[in-house]
Every structure is written in C-alpha cells, then in structure tokens.
C-alpha positions in Angstrom: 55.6 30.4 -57.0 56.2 32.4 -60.0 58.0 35.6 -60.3 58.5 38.5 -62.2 61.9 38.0 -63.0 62.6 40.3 -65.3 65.9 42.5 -65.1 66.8 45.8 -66.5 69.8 46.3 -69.2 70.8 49.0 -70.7 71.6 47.9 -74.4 72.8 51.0 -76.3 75.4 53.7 -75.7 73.2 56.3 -73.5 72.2 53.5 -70.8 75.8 52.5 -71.1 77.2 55.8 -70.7 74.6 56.5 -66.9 75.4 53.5 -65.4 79.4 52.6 -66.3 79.9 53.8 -63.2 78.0 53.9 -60.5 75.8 50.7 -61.2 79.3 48.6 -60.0 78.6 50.0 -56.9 74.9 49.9 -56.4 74.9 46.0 -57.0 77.9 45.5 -54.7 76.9 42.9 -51.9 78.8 45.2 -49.6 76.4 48.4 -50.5 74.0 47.4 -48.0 76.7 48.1 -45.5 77.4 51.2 -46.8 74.1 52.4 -46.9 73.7 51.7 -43.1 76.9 53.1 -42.4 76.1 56.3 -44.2 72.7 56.6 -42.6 74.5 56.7 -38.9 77.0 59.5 -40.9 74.2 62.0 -41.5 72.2 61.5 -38.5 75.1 62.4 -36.2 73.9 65.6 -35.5 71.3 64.4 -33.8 73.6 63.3 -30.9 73.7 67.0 -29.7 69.6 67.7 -29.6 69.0 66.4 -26.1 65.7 66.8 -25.1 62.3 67.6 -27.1 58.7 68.3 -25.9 57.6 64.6 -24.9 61.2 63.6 -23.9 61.0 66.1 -20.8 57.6 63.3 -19.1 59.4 60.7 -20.5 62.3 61.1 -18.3 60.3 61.9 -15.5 58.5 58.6 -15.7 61.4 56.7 -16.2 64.1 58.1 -13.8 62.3 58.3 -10.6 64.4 61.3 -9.7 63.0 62.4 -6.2 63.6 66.1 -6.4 61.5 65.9 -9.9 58.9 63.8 -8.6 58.4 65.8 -5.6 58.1 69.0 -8.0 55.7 67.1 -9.7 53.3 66.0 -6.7 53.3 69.7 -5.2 51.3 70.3 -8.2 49.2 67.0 -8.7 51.4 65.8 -11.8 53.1 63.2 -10.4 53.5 59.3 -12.1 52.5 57.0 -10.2 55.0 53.7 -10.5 57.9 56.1 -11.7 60.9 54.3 -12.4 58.8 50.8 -12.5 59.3 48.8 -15.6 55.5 47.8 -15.9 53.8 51.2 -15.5 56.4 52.5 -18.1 55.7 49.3 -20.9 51.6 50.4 -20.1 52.1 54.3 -19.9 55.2 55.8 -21.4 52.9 56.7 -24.2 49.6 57.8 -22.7 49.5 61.4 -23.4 46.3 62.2 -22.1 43.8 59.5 -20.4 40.2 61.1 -19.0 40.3 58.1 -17.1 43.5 58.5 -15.4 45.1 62.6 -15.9 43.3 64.5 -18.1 41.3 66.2 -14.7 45.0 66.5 -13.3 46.3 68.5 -16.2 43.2 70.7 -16.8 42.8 71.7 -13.5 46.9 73.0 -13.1 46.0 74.1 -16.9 48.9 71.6 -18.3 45.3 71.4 -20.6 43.3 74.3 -21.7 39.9 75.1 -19.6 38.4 74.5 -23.3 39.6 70.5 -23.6 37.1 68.0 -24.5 35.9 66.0 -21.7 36.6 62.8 -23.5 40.2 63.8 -24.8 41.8 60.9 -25.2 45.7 60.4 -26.5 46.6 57.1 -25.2 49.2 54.7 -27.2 50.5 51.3 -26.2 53.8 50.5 -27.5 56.0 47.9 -25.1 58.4 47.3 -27.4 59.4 50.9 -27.4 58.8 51.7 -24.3 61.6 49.3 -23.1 64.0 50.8 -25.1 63.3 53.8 -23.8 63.7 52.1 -19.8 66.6 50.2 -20.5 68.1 53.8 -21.8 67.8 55.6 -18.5 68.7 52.3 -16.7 72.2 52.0 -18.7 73.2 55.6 -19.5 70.7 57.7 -17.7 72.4 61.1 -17.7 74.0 60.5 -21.2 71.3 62.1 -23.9 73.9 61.6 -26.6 73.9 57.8 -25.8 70.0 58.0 -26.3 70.1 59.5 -29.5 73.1 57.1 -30.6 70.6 54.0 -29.8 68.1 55.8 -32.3 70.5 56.0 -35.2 71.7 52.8 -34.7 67.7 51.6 -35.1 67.4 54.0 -38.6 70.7 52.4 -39.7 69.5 48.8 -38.7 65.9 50.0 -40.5 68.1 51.5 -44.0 70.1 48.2 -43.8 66.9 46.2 -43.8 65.4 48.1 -46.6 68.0 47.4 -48.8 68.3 44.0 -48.2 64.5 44.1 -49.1 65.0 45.3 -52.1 67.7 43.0 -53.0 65.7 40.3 -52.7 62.1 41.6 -54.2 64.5 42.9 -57.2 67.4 41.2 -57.6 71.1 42.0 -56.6 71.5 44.7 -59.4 71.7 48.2 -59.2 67.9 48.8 -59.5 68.0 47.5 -55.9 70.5 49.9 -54.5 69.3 52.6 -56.4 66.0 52.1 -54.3 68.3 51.7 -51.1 69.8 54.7 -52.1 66.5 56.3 -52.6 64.9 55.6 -48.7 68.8 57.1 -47.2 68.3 60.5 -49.0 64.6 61.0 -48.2 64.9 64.0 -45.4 62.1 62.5 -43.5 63.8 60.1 -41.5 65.8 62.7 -39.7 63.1 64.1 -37.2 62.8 60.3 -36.3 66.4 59.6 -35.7 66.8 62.4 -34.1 63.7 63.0 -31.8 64.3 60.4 -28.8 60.1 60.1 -28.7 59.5 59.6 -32.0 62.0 56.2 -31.8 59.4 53.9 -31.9 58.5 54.5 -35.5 62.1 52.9 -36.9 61.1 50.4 -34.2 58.1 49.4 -36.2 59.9 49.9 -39.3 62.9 47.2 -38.4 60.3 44.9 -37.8 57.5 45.8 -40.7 60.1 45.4 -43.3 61.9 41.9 -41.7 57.5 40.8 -41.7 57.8 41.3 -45.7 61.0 39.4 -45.9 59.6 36.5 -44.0 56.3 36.3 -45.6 58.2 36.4 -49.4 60.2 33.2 -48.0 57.6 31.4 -46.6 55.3 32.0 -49.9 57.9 32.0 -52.3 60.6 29.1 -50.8 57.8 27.3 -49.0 59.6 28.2 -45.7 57.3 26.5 -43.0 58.5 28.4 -39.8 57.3 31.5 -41.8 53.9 30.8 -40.7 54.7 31.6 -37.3 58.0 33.7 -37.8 56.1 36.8 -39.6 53.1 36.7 -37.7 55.3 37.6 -34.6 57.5 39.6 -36.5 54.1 41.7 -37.2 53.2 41.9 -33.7 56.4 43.3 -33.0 56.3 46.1 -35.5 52.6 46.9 -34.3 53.9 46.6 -30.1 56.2 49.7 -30.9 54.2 52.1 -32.8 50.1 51.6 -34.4 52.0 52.9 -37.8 53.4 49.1 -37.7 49.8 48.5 -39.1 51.1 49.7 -42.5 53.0 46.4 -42.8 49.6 44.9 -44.0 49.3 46.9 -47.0 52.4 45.3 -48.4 51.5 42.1 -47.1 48.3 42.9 -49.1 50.1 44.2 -52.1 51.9 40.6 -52.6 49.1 38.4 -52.7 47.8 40.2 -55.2 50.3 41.3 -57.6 53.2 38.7 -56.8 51.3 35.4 -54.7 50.0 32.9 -57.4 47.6 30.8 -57.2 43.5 30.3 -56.5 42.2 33.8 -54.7 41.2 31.8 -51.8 44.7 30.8 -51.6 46.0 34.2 -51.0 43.3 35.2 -48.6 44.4 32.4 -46.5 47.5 33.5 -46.7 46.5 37.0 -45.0 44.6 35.5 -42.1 47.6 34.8 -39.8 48.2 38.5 -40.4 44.9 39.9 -40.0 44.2 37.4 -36.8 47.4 39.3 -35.3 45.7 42.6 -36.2 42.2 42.2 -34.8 43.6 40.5 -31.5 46.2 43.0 -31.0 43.7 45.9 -31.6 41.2 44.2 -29.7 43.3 44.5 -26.7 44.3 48.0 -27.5 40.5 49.2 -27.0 40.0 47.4 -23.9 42.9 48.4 -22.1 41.6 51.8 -23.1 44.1 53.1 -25.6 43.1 54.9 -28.5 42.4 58.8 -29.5 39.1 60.9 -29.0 37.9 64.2 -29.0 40.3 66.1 -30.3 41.5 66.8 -34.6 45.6 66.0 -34.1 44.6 62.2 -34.4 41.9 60.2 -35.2 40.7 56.8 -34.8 39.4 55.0 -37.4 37.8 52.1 -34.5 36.0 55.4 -32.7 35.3 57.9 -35.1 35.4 55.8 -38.9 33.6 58.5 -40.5 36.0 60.8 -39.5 38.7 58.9 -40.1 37.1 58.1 -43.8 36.8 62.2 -44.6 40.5 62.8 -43.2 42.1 59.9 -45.7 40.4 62.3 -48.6 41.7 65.1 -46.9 44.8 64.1 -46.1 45.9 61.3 -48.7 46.8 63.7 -51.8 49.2 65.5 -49.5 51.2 62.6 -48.4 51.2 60.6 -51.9 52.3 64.1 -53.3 55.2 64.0 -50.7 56.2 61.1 -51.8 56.5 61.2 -55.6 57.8 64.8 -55.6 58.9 65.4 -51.7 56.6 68.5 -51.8 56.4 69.0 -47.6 53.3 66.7 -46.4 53.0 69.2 -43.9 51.8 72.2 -46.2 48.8 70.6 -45.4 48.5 72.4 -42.0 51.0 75.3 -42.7 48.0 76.4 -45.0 44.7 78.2 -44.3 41.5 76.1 -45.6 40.8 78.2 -48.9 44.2 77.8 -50.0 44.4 74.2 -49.1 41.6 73.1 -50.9 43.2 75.1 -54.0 46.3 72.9 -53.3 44.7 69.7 -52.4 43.0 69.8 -56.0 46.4 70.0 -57.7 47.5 67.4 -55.5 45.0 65.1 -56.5 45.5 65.7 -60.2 48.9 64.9 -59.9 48.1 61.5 -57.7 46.3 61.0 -60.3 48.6 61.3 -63.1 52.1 60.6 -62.4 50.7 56.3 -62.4 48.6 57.5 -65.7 51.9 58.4 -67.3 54.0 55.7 -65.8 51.2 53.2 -67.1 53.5 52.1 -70.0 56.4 50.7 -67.6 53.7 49.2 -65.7 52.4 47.1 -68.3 53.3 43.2 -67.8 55.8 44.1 -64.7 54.1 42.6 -61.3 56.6 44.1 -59.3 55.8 47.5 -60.0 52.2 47.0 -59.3 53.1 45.5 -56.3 55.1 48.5 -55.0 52.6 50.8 -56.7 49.9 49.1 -55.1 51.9 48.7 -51.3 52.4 52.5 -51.4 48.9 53.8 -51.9 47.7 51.2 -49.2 50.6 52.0 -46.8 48.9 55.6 -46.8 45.9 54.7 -45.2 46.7 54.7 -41.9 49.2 57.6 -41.6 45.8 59.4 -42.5 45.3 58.7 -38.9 47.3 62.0 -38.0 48.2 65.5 -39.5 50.1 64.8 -42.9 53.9 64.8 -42.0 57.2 64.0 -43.8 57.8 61.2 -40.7 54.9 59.6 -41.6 56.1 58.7 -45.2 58.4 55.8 -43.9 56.3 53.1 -44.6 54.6 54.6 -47.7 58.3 55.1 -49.4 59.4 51.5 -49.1 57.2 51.2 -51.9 57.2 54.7 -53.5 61.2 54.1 -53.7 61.0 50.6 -55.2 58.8 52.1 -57.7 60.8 55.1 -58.8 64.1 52.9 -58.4 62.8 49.6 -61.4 60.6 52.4 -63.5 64.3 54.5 -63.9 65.5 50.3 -64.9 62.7 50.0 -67.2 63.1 53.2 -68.6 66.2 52.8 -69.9 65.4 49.3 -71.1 62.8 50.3 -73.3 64.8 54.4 -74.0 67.8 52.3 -75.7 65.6 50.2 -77.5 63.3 53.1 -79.3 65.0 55.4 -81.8 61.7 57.6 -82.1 60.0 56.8 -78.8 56.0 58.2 -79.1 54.4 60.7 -77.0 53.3 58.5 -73.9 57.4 57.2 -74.2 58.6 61.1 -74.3 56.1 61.6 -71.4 57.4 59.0 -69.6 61.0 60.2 -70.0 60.4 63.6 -69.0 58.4 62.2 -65.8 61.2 59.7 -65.0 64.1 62.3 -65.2 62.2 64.5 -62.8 61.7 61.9 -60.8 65.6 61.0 -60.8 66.5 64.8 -60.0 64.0 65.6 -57.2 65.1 62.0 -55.5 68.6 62.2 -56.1 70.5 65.7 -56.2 68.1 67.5 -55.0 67.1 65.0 -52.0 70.7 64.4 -51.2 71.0 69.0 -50.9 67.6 68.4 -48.8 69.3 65.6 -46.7 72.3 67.1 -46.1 70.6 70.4 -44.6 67.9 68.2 -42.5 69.4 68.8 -39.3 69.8 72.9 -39.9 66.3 73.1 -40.7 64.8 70.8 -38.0 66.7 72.4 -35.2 65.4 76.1 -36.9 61.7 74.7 -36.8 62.5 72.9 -33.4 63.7 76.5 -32.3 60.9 78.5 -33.6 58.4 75.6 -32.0 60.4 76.0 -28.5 59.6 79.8 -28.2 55.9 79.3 -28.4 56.2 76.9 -25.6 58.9 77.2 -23.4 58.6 80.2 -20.7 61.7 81.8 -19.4 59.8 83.1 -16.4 59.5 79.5 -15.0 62.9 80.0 -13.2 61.6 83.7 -11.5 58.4 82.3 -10.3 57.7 81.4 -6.8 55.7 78.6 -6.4 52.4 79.7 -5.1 52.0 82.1 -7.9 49.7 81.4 -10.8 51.0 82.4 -14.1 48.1 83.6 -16.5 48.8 83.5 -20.5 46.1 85.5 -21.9 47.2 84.2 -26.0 48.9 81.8 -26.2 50.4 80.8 -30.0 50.1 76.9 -29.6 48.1 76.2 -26.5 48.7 72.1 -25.8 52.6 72.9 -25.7 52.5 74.3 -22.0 51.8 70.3 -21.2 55.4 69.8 -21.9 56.8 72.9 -19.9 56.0 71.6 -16.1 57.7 68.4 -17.0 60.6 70.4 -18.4 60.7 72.7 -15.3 60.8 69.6 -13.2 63.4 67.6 -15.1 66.0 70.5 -15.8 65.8 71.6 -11.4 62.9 74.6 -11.9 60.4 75.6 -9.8 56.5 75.2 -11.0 54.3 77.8 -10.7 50.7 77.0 -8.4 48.8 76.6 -12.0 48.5 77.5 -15.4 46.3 79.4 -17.0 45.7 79.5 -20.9 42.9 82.3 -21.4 42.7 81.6 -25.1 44.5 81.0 -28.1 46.6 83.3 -30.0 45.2 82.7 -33.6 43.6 86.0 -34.2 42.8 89.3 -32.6 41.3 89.6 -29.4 39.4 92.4 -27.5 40.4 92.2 -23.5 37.3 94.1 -21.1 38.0 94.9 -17.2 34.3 94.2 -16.1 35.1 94.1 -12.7 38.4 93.6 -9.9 38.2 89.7 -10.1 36.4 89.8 -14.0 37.3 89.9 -17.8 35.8 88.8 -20.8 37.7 87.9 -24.4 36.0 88.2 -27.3 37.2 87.5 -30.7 37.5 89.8 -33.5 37.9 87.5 -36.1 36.2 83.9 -36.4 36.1 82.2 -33.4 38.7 81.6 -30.5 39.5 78.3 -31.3 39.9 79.3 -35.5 42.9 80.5 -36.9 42.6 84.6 -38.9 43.0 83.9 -42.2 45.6 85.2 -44.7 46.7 83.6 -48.3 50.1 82.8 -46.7 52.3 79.7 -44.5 52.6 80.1 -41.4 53.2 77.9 -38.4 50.2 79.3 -36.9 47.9 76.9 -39.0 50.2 74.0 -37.5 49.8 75.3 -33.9 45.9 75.0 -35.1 46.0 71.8 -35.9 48.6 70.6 -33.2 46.4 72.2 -30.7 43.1 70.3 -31.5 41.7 69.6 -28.1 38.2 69.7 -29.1 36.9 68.6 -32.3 34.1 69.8 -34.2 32.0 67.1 -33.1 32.0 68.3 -29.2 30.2 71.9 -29.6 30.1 74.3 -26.7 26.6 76.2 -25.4 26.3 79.5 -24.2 26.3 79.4 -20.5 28.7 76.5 -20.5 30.9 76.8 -17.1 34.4 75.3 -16.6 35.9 75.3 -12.9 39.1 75.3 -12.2 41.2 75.9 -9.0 41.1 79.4 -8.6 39.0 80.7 -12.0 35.8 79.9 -13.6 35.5 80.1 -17.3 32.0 80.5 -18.9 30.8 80.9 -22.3 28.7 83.8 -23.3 28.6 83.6 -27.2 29.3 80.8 -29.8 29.3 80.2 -33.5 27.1 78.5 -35.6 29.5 75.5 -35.3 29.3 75.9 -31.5 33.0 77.1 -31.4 32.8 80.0 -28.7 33.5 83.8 -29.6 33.3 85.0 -26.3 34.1 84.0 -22.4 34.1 85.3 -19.5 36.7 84.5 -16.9 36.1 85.1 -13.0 39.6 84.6 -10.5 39.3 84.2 -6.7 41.5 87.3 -6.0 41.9 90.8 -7.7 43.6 90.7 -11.0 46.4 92.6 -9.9 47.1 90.3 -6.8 50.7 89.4 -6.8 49.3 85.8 -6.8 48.7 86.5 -10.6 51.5 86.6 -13.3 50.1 88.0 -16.7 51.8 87.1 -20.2 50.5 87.7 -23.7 52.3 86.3 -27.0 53.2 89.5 -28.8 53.0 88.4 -32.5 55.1 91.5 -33.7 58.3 89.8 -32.1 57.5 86.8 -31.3 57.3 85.7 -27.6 55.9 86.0 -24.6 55.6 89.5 -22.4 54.1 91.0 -19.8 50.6 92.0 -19.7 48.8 95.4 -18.3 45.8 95.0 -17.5 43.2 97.9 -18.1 41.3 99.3 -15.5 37.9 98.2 -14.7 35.4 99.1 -17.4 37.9 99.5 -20.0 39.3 97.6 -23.1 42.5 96.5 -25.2 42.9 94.8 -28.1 46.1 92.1 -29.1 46.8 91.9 -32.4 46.8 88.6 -34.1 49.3 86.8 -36.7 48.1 89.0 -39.3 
C-alpha cells in the first residue's frame, strides 16, 4: 500500500531558527512517555473532587451499603441486585428507563410531574461499568484511588495518541507537535476528573489502538488485524456509544490513505460496520437508547431530529475545535443570539479548510485527518455541544493543525514573496499555533480552577442543605427550581453521604422566568407564567447558565405537546394543565395537595435569583397573589 510519505524540512534560516530547539525533543522516542507522564501531572487535581452528580447512584448501586439501601427503599428508589456484578455491567448507566424507574422517580419527584412518559436515558457500557465495580470492590472508601484509575486511563489514552501519530506521520516533530496538541486541549479535564464521565477515555484507549490496528493490517498486510480491530472496535463502543466515532476515521483511511479498486476499500469497512449494526442491534432490543426528552437524541428513534440537531449543533463543535471557542456557548446562549453566532460559526467552518486548501493540495494525510474530524463530529451531535465531546473529533483536528504548521514552513522557507492565498495561509497557521499552544497550555493549566467554579455554581442549583433538618415524612415542595432534573441526583446523595430523605419531592415548575403564585383555595394554587412558557427560558442578549439548566433539563421535547386539562397524579398532589402555547408547552397549572398548604407535612422553597439559592417560601393567603422574579 502506498503512502504519503512526505516529510516536512525547514530549509532556510527562519524554519531553522523555530525548531533548533524544541523539534529535538518532539521527535524523541522517549516523548511519548513524557506526554503521558505530563497528562497524569495536570490532572492531579482531580484526585481531591470526590463525588459529582451521577457518582452519588453510582455508588449506591455498586456498594450495597445497607443503611443507604434501606434509605433508598423507604422511598421506593432502591436497586435491585445492588452490589451484583451483572445488574451493574446492564444498569450502571440507565439513567431513566419507563420500563423499569421512571414511575419510581416521578412519583417521589426525583422527575418533574411534567416528564415525558416515554423518557428514556438508558446507556449500555460493560466495559465501563466494570471498572467502575472492580473500584468499589478494591478501594471502596478511597475516592482519590477512583480518580487516580481515571487519569491513569487519559494518560494511557495521550500515550496512545501519540503513538498514533508517530506512526500515521512519522517519528519527527510534526508527530509530537500533534501529541502535544491533544495534552493541552482543556477538554479532557472534566473527563479525567469526573469519575462518570470515565468511560469516554475508555472508548478512546480502544478507538485510537482500532486505528492503529486497521493501518497494520491494511498497510503491513497484518492478517490477525482482521479480527484484532474488529474487537478492538467493540471494545471502544462496550464503554461508551461515542466509541462509534472510531468509524469515521476508519472511513477517512479508505478513502484518502487505502489504495486500491473502491470495492476494495468498502470491503475493508464491512468487518467494522458488521460490529456496528450487531452491537446496536442489541442495544435497541435490550431497550437502551434515549427518548423524549432534548439533552440527547437518538439518531435510530428520532433520525429527523437527530439530522436538524447535526446542523444545529456541528458549527459549534468544529468551531471548538479549530479555535477552542467553548462548544458549550451553544446552550449558555438564548436562541436569537445563537442563531447570530451559529452563522459566524459556519462561515468560519467554512473557511479555515478554504484557506488551508493550498497545504492540502497533493498531501493524503491531511485529507485524511481533515476528513476523520468532520466525520468524527457526527455523532457527538447526539448530545448538547460540549468541550468533552471533542475527544474524538481532535485526534484528527490535532493531526491537522500539527503537519499544516510542517508544511507551512516547508513551503514559508522556500517562497521569498509568498502570494495572497500563501500570506493567508500564514496568518491562519500562526493563529492556529497561538490559540493551540500558549494560549491552550494558560487554558490547561487553569482547567481545574474553572471546572470546580462551574462544578460549584452547578452544586448550588441542586444540592439542598435542608436535606439534613428534614424529618422523613415531610414533603419538601420547590416552587422554582433553577435546573429541575438535578434533584434526581440529591436523594442518592442524601443516601450515600448518611442523610435522611424527605417523604417526596415536589418540583412546582422551573425557575427560567417570572412566575405569578395565586392561593385559590387551603389545599390549591395555580402558577402562571409571565414570560413565555414554563418550560422556556426569559430571554436576555446575555450567557447565562440558565440556558444550560434549559437544555440539561429537557424532559419533554417539543415533539410530546401537553393539552389543557391534562392531569398528572402523584402521591399526595395532582397537577393539571389549564393553559398552553401554541407549541403545546403549558403557561399555566394548577396544583391540588391532600392537606392544607401550611401543614407542617409541607416544606416550601423557592430559588431566589437575586442571590442565588434556595429559601423559604410564604405562602399568600387564599385569594391572593405573589410574583418570583426570574433570571432577568
């Protein structure tokens, strides 16, 4: 099999004068090493994070701890099989199920009264979830060692992708340039450091050894490579559905690297895509999948979806990735001033390979990277755009950036008066070199201050205090609540960390605008909103996390309208629509307890948006009204 062997040189004084020396050090055989090493160096900070949102059910599942269990069943939460190493491999990852809990959850109002019936978030991933049992079978009270076995997966996953470079490359600098790259990208430190979230550098380790395997057996005529990456495949797609991303690049190679007849090639994608359809085959019948809600999609359920949300969604990430603009301005925004954004986006999406066209020309590799990283987006479009979900996409973005600095210089040292695509070129390869470089390694070096001051802001909208003070038949009743789905995480938390559980939970409505409170009665309110709907957020020209608790909270999706009259019984209250939208989003319910409002049976909390956090509620008296403010 042919390749494109070419290999950058820097010929005159200026190339001579960049790379004297650091490109020593970038082509050492040792740098590999170093890469890994320094990827366990700035992730340490992670050891000390303990336990986020779904770590609190994870360890409930996998502990068996009889105190938290028993908390658990006095309020109809409990896992069945805790402890067990087969319900854990089938159910670590099932969020929601409306076969199995998503009843359970509504009903103690883990769930908003307002969830789709058919709210599904249900992800199989073995491979991770043993990780995750052997953790809290070897070190079960030691966090730190949890978070120590992620870093040492994002160092195995750094020290892969530079040995992938290497060899699609070349053992040059150009290759350790783009292992350099993939360390100082910021968006591999929520992974390392969030013990849920493991399972994507699971995928990874396994993705990238697929693409080494496959270039062996295609390129060296390495037989066992017929069976080696297939498996290697399934791994990467048995710890986290991202793993699918592995076939872009597969993809990518048969048609700018493999030679050859096409049919050739396409054989040489069917052991991949048999892997694929049989493993997704089995994920839909065992029942896995998302539904019903906007946080994710699935492109086997909802395609059309799924096919709006990649044009939605794609600019964002593909913009993250050439100039590490956050992906997740993309819910931080309101819709007016995304859609401005999103056009700028695309320009740029657009023109960044327009002006690297020139270094393009006659250089396979590059298309192949080019070409990997464009198809690698695809299926993060499954989900909200968010810097995590670039991992796959920047094995290629990096191996890009990484030869067209190579071939820059090359072709800078040997014009005197380079043209105006060449001066273009320059300017856009020099930016690139700054954002990816000093300014990623300032980014990278601050990733765990900013993560734990986002992690910290995201804990107060979902983490009650009160949980401690509350006797356990008492209900506790949030009239706003800032990001609804995150009071799933808090009985778990309760439960874990020795707290009692209130009797249930009871999310009135969301906290994205103003609301008007009426006392119709002893037992009766209604909440009507004051601007949009309940379910939309108030609009400003501004970011604000408030258009991420939006998104995050997307229980019911636009295709699952509500009607007026629409009743939702619960233990203890009854919700019922008396007004809706155009969209069928409501405007206004009505809410009717078993007992006076004022019962001591009845703890009332708003979200005060002036400071911040939760406090108590007065209610009015009967026939009167109160407005809360909203984020704005």
């Amino acid at each position: 099999m042919q390749r494109d062997s070419t290999t950058y040189h820097s010929k005159g004084t200026f190339g001579a004068a960049v790379l004297h020396r650091v490109s020593p050090v970038l082509a050492a055989r040792w740098f590999p090493l170093v890469l890994a090493l320094a990827a366990i160096l700035v992730s340490l900070p992670a050891l000390w994070t303990g336990l986020l949102t779904d770590d609190y059910a994870h360890r409930a599942m996998l502990t068996a701890d009889p105190n938290a269990a028993q908390r658990l069943a006095q309020v109809g939460l409990e896992f069945e099989g805790a402890g067990r190493l087969g319900p854990a491999l089938a159910d670590l990852f099932v969020v929601v199920d409306p076969d199995t809990n998503l009843e359970r959850y509504r009903d103690y109002g883990a769930l908003p009264w307002w969830t789709c019936d058919t709210y599904r978030v249900a992800h199989w991933r073995p491979l991770a979830s043993l990780t995750h049992w052997l953790d809290y079978r070897l070190f079960p009270n030691a966090t730190w060692l949890m978070h120590l076995h992620s870093i040492l997966w994002f160092a195995a996953v750094v020290l892969l992708v530079a040995i992938l470079y290497r060899r699609f490359i070349g053992a040059g600098w150009i290759a350790g340039l783009a292992g350099l790259l993939y360390l100082l990208s910021d968006d591999s430190y929520f992974p390392a450091m969030w013990l849920a979230n493991r399972n994507l550098l699971i995928s990874l380790c396994f993705g990238i050894v697929t693409l080494i395997v496959h270039d062996r057996w295609r390129r060296e005529r390495w037989v066992p490579g017929i069976v080696v990456g297939p498996l290697c495949l399934l791994a990467s797609l048995l710890s986290s559905e991202g793993g699918v991303a592995t076939f872009a690049y597969l993809f990518a190679y048969e048609i700018a690297l493999a030679t050859g007849r096409p049919g050739k090639r396409v054989l040489a994608l069917v052991p991949a895509l048999v892997v694929i359809v049989a493993w997704r085959l089995y994920y839909n019948l065992q029942g896995y999948g998302a539904d019903g809600g906007g946080f994710y999609l699935d492109p086997a359920h909802e395609p059309l979806a799924y096919v709006l949300a990649v044009f939605q969604r794609a600019p964002f990430l593909l913009a993250g990735q050439w100039t590490t603009s956050p992906p997740e301005l993309h819910s931080l925004l309101p819709a007016d001033a995304r859609g401005l954004l999103w056009v700028v986006l695309v320009v740029l999406a657009i023109l960044i390979p327009l002006v690297l066209r020139p270094l393009l020309r006659g250089r396979r590799r590059l298309w192949f990277w080019l070409i990997g990283m464009h198809a690698a987006v695809l299926p993060v479009c499954a989900t909200i755009p968010m810097g995590r979900g670039l991992l796959f996409v920047a094995i290629g973005g990096f191996g890009l950036i990484a030869e067209c600095v190579g071939a820059w210089l090359e072709q800078f040292d040997r014009e005197s008066r380079p043209s105006l695509s060449g001066r273009l070129v320059r300017l856009l390869v020099v930016l690139l070199l700054v954002v990816h470089v000093p300014w990623a390694a300032v980014a990278r070096a601050g990733a765990f201050k900013v993560t734990a001051k986002v992690a910290k802001h995201l804990n107060r909208a979902m983490v009650i205090d009160l949980f401690r003070q509350l006797p356990p038949d008492q209900d506790l009743v949030v009239v706003n609540a800032p990001n609804p789905t995150a009071l799933v995480h808090d009985p778990f938390r309760a439960a874990v960390e020795g707290e009692s559980l209130p009797a249930g939970l009871r999310v009135l409505a969301p906290g994205y605008g103003p609301l008007e409170i009426t006392r119709v009665g002893p037992r009766r309110l209604i909440i009507r909103a004051l601007s949009n709907g309940l379910l939309d957020c108030q609009q400003e020209y501004r970011i604000d996390p408030v258009f991420f608790f939006r998104r995050l909270s997307d229980v019911r999706g636009a295709e699952h309208p509500m009607a007026v009259g629409q009743r939702v019984v619960l233990p203890r209250m009854m919700a019922e629509v008396r007004a809706v939208d155009e969209r069928g989003a409501p405007t206004e319910v009505a809410f009717a307890f078993d007992t006076e409002l004022e019962s001591p049976r009845l703890l009332w909390l708003y979200w005060d948006w002036g400071h911040r956090h939760f406090v108590l509620f007065h209610l009015p008296p009967v026939g009167e009204s109160v407005c809360l403010r909203g984020p704005f």
